[in-house]
Residue, then its C-alpha position, 0 to 999 in steps of 0.5 A: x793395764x794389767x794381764x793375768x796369763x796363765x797364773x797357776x798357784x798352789x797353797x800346801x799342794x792344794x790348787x787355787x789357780x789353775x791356769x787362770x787368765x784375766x785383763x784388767x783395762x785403764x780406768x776399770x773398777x773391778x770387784x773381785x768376788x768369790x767364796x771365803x777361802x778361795x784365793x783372793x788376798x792371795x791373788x792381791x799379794x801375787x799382783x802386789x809383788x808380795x809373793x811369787x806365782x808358779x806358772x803365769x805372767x803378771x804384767x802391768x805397763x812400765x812405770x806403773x804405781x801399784x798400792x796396796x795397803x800396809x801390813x803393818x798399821x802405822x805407829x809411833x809419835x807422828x800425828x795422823x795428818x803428817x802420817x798421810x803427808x809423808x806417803x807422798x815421798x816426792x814432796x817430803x823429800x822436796x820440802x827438806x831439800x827446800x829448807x838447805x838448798x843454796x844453789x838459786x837454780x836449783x831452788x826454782x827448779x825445787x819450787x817448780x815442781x813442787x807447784x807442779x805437783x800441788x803440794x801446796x794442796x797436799x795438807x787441804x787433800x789429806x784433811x779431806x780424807x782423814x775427814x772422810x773416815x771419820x778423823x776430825x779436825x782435832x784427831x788429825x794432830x793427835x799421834x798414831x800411837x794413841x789410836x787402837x788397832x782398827x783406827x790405826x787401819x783407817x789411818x793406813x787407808x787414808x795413806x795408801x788413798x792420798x797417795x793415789x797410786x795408778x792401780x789400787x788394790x783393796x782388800x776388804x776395806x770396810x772392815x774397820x770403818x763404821x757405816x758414815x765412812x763406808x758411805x764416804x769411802x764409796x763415794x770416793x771411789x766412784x771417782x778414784x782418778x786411777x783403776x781399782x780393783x776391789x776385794x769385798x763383800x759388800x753388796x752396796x759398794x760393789x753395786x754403786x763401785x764396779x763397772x766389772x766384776x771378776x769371779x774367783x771359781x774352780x781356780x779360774x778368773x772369770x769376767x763380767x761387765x756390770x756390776x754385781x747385780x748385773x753379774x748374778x744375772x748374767x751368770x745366773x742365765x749362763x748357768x741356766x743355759x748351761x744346765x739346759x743344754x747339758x740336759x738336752x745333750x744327755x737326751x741325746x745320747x740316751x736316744x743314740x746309746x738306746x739305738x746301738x743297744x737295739x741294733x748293733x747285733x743285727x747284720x744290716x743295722x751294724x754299719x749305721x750302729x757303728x756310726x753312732x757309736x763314732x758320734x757319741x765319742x766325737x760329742x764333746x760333753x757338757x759339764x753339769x752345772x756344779x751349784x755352790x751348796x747353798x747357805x742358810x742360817x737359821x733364828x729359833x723362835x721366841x716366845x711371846x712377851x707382853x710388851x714392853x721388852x725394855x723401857x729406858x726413862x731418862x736414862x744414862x751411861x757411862x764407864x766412869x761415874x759421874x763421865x755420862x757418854x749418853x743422857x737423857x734416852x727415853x727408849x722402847x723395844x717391842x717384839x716387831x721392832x726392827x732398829x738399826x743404829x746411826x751415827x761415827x764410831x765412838x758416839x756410842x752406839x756400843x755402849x747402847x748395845x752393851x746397856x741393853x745386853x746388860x753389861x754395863x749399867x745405868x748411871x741415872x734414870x729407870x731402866x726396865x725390862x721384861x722378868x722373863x726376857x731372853x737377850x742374844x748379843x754377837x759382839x764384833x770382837x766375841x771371835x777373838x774370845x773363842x776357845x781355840x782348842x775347843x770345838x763347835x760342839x764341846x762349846x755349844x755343850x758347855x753353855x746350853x742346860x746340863x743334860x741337854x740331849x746331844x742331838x739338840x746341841x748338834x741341831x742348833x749347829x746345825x741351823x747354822x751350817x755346822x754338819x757332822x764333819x764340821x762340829x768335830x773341827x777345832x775352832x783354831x782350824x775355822x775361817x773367819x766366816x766359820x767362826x760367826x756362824x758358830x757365834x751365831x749359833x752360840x748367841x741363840x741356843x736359847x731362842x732370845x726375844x731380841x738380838x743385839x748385833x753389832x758389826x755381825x757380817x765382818x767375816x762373811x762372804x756375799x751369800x752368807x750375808x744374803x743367808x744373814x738377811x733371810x734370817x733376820x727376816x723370818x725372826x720374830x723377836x726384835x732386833x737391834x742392828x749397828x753395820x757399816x752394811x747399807x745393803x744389810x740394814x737397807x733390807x732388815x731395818x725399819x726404824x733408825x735411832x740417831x746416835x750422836x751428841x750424847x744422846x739418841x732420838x728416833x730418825x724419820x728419814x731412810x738410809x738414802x735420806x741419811x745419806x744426804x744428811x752426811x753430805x750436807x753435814x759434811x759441805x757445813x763443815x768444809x764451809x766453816x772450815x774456810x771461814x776459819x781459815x780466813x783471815x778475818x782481821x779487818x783489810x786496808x782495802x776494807x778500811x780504805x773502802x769506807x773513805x770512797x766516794x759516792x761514785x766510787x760506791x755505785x760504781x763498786x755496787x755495779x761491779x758487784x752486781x756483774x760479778x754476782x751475774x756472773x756466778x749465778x750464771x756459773x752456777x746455773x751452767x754447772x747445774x746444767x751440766x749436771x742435769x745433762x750427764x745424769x739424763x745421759x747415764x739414766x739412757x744408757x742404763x735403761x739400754x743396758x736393762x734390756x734383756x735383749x743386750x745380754x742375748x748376743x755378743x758381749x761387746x755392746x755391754x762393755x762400751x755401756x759399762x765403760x760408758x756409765x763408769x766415765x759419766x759417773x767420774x764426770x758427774x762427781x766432778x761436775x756436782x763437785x763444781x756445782x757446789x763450789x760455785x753455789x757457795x761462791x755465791x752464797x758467800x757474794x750474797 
């Protein structure tokens, strides 16, 4: 589907590939990992076309539809579904010839295709989608123009995603969605008709996702079959192979230099002292395993409190008076509390966050908190609000108490990465990861009793986050989580608050539970949605039917009852059918946890992989099947 040969690139003279190659099959879903900064989004442009490469050859097969999301979110009067609707050229472009076409050959061929095509489906996929990421039936009609920046980006990926290219490229794309449309958007994927390749570092979807995984590092492209904790391990055991024969091969030549060194003087030793000086210059030597420098972040601790840390009774707020977003909360914070958020952007989980990091106040009820309570908040939005001009330490000067000793600042830095070539940097010149980990550090200079985080991985990279858990984790003062993360609350987070309705409530379930939830909440509404587009006047058919005859009746309750055998046994089949794919990928993932497969050839790991990734795209079809005959026969029913 795509070949990588010999790519070579430079940025400003500094290489980001270097001879590298890479193939990427039909059908792949390829996570494409490596360090911030390393060349990725580059990489993605040069397939794209966007820019061109140095040495190297991009190729893909003729014809082939390669997307990309826009730069540019879109804009303008069009409302969000025809936005979508547009992406397919084709069918605008046929739907306008439709409406002047005269010639009565040339309108069958136009209504030819356009059944051919589905159009008459295109409005039900687009709504599904839109949906999926968070739009409802209302904001569907609503203009780009009134969305902010980042709904905009959701709007883009919805084109790019209905437009079903035959390779698509992402590149972060849960950056701008909240947790519910991460965990529609994963789904989606999983059964995306065409090949993937995936930027992200996103522990969960490049799990549940890839079926490969390519590795951006030292400017080469290297490829593993598996997902991505299939790749930690695969690599983590080459590494370790590697190191152990570098260190074996080092014993050698030690053992061998050492006979020279004793021999070589000697007249009857010099022939066989002269060979092993040939044989060391004939070893080719093995690279020492240069480790990535490991990351760790780092929470001061916090004195005790007596509890409660904060206590809100009946409490609500709002921006406007008398306008509440949420009522009624009856809500307590404890030291131990480990809590994330649930629930679509805009039901108010920020304004909670801001309510108890003190920056909006409540509108009716008690709200109390501790006299001596110190409160942390990393605001997803605090990076673009950072002096550009100022560095790591001059900021971190200015908020801590004057006097402080400059090596307590520099200390603080320092429990977040910042060494002594980092602290003197402006923060214009940071990457975005490097700029959370200064708000980190910013947000906990006074060792907070809680830490309200809301979005706090945008900008890292997979082992920054790994970094970010270990963290959370050794912290012993509370937490407040809201994350399009399941990987991150999944380890950090031991209670769920339900945002939604216009109130929150504790939620009993896990991440798994809520999963189902939105699945189900999501079947409802498709439900409801049929129902409403029904006609639901009464029929002549219907009217007719009150008039037949006794006969006519039973003979009508036994077509009934067949055709309700009949989608019974529909879904009896379908849920079999089920059953049978999900036994078939639990063998053959048990066959691909065996440490025995990774001991030789490669070759029986790819077929397994590509294996599960069809069984998965059969299974999201086959469970799709089985809940449309369930609902034909609950509705017969």
């Amino acid at each position: 589907m795509l070949h990588i040969n010999n790519l070579s690139y430079r940025i400003v003279g500094r290489p980001i590939f270097d001879s590298a190659s890479a193939t990427v099959h039909k059908g792949d879903n390829v996570g494409f990992i490596g360090r911030n900064g390393t060349g990725k989004t580059t990489l993605l442009r040069i397939i794209s076309g966007e820019i061109h490469s140095e040495p190297g050859e991009i190729n893909f097969p003729n014809n082939t539809r390669v997307g990309k999301v826009a730069q540019e979110a879109p804009s303008g009067d069009t409302s969000l579904i025809d936005t979508v609707l547009a992406t397919d050229h084709e069918r605008a472009s046929l739907l306008k010839e439709a409406e002047s076409a005269t010639d009565p050959t040339r309108i069958v061929e136009i209504h030819e295709r356009l059944v051919d095509i589905d159009a008459d489906t295109a409005p039900s996929r687009a709504a599904r989608i839109l949906a999926g990421l968070g739009f409802n039936e209302e904001a569907q009609q609503q203009p780009c123009s009134s969305l902010s920046g980042g709904w905009r980006m959701r709007v883009a990926l919805a084109s790019l995603l209905f437009a079903e290219p035959d390779f698509l490229l992402l590149d972060e794309p849960t950056n701008h969605l909240d947790l519910e449309a991460t965990i529609w958007l994963e789904s989606y994927l999983k059964s995306y008709p065409g090949t993937l390749l995936l930027v992200s570092h996103d522990r969960s979807l490049l799990n549940n996702v890839a079926n490969k995984i390519i590795h951006l590092e030292n400017q080469q492209l290297v490829s593993y079959t598996g997902n991505y904790d299939q790749f930690e391990q695969i690599r983590r055991e080459r590494l370790d192979h590697q190191a152990a024969q570098h260190a074996k091969q080092q014993e050698q030549r030690k053992h061998i230099q050492s006979f020279i060194d004793r021999f070589k003087a000697k007249a009857s030793k010099a022939k066989q002292a002269q060979s092993r000086v040939k044989m060391l210059e004939r070893m080719e030597p093995i690279a020492a395993v240069a480790e990535d420098s490991t990351l760790a972040f780092d929470f001061p601790s916090p004195k005790e409190l007596a509890p409660p840390l904060i206590n809100l009774d009946q409490v609500s707020i709002g921006y406007e008076p008398g306008k509440a977003i949420l009522k009624n909360l009856n809500l307590r914070l404890d030291m131990e509390d480990r809590i994330a958020l649930l629930g679509a952007n805009g039901n108010g989980k920020s304004t909670l966050v801001k309510l108890l990091a003190g920056r909006l106040e409540a509108q009716e009820g008690l709200f109390y908190k501790s006299s001596k309570l110190k409160i942390g908040y990393f605001a997803q939005d605090q990076a673009e609000e950072l002096d550009l001009e100022a560095t790591p330490y001059t900021l971190m000067a200015r908020l801590m108490k004057t006097g402080t000793p400059e090596s307590k600042v520099r200390a603080q830095l320092g429990r977040f990465g910042f060494g002594v070539n980092h602290v003197s940097t402006k923060v214009g010149a940071l990457s975005g990861g490097e700029k959370a980990r200064l708000l980190f550090a910013l947000t906990t200079r006074d060792a907070p009793h809680i830490l309200l985080m809301d979005e706090p991985t945008n900008h890292l990279d997979v082992d920054s986050r790994e970094a970010l858990v270990q963290a959370m984790n050794s912290f012993e003062g509370a937490i407040v989580l809201v994350s399009h993360d399941p990987h991150l609350i999944e380890l950090t987070a031991d209670r769920f608050w339900l945002v939604g309705d216009g109130t929150v409530k504790s939620y009993d379930g896990d991440l798994e539970d809520y999963k189902k939830l939105l699945i189900e909440q999501r079947r409802q509404e498709r439900q409801k949605t049929r129902i409403k587009n029904d006609d639901t006047t009464e029929t002549a058919d219907a009217q007719r039917s009150k008039n037949i005859s006794k006969k006519d009746k039973r003979r009508a309750a036994a077509e009934a009852r067949a055709a309700g055998g009949d989608l019974k046994k529909a879904v009896r089949m379908a849920e079999q059918k089920v059953e049978k794919l999900q036994a078939k990928k639990e063998k053959l993932e048990i066959e691909l946890a065996d440490p025995a497969i990774y001991e030789n050839s490669n070759v029986r790991q790819l077929e397994l992989t590509r294996e599960i990734g069809k069984i998965d795209k059969e299974l999201s079809k086959a469970e799709e099947e089985w809940l449309t005959a369930q609902e034909k026969y609950e509705a017969a029913n």
